[in-house]
C-alpha positions as a LaTeX table, in Angstrom:
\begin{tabular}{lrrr}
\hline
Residue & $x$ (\AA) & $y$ (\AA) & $z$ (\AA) \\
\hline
Unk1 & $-20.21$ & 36.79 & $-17.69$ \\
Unk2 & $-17.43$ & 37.65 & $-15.61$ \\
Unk3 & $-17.62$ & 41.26 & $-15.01$ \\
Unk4 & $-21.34$ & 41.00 & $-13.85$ \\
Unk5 & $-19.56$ & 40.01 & $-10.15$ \\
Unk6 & $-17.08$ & 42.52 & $-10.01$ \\
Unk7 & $-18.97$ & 44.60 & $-7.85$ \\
Unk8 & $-19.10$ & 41.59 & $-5.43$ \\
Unk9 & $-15.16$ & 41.16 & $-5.16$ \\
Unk10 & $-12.89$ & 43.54 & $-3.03$ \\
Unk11 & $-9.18$ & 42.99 & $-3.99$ \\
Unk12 & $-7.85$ & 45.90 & $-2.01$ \\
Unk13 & $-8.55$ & 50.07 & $-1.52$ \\
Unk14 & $-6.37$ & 52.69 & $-3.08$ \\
Unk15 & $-6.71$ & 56.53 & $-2.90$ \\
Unk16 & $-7.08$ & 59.12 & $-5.69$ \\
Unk17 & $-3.54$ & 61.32 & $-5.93$ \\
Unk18 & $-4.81$ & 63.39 & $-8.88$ \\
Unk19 & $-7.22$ & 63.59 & $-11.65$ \\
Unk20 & $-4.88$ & 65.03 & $-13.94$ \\
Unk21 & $-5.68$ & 63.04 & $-17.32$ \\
Unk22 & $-3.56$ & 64.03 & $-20.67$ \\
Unk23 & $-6.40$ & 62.59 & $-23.12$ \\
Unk24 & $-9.86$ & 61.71 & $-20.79$ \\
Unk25 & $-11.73$ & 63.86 & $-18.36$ \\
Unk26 & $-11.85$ & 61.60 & $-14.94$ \\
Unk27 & $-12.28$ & 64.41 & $-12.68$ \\
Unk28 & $-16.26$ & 63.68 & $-12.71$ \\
Unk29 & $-15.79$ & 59.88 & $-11.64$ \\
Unk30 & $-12.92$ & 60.08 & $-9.39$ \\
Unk31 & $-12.37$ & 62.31 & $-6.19$ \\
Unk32 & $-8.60$ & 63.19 & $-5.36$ \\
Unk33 & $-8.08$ & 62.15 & $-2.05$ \\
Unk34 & $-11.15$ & 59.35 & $-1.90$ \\
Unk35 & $-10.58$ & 55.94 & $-1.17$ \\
Unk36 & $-11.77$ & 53.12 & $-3.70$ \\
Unk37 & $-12.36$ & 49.83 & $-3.52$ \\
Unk38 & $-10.83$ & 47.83 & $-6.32$ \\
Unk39 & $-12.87$ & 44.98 & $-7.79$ \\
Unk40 & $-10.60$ & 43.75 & $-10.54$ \\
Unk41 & $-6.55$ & 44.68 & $-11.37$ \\
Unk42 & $-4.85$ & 43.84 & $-14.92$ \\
Unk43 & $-1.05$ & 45.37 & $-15.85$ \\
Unk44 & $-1.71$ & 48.78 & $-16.67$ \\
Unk45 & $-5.62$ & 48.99 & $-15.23$ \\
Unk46 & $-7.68$ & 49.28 & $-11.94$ \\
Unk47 & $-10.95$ & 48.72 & $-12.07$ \\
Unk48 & $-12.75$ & 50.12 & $-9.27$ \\
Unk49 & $-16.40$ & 51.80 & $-8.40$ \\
Unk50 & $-16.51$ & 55.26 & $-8.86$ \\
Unk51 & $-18.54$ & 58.10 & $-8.22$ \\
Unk52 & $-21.15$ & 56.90 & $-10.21$ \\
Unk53 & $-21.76$ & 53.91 & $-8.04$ \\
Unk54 & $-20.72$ & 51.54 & $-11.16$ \\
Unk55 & $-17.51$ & 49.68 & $-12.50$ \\
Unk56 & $-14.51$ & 51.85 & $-14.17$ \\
Unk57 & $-11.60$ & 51.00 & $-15.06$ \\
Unk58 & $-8.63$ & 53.82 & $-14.56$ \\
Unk59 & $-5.16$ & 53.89 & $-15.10$ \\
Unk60 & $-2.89$ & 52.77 & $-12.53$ \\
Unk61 & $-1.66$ & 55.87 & $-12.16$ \\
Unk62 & $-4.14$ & 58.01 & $-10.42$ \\
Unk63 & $-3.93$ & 55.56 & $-7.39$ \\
Unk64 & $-1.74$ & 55.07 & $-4.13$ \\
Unk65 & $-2.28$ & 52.02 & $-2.24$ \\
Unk66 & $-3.89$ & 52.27 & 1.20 \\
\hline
\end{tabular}
């Protein structure tokens, strides 16, 4: 399975601009103004490790590239 070596990879860092979701709560995985290391990237997704030391993916648009 793919995703089982995600945490391995390191595709590039981007930082948290805000945590301001219309539909989820992502304020308790991501940090505004932390740096991330993204593991995997698809159109509309980054998938990064959060705060809880695992894999989530996030919409692009809570990130700024570093």
């Amino acid at each position: 399975m793919l995703h089982e070596t995600w945490k391995d990879n390191h595709i590039k860092d981007v930082k948290v601009v805000h945590t301001d979701a219309k539909k989820f709560k992502v304020s308790d995985m991501l940090t505004v103004g932390k740096t991330y290391k993204v593991v995997n990237e698809t159109e509309e997704y980054l998938f990064v490790i959060d705060n809880s030391n695992k894999v989530g993916g996030y919409y692009k648009e809570y990130f700024e590239e570093v």
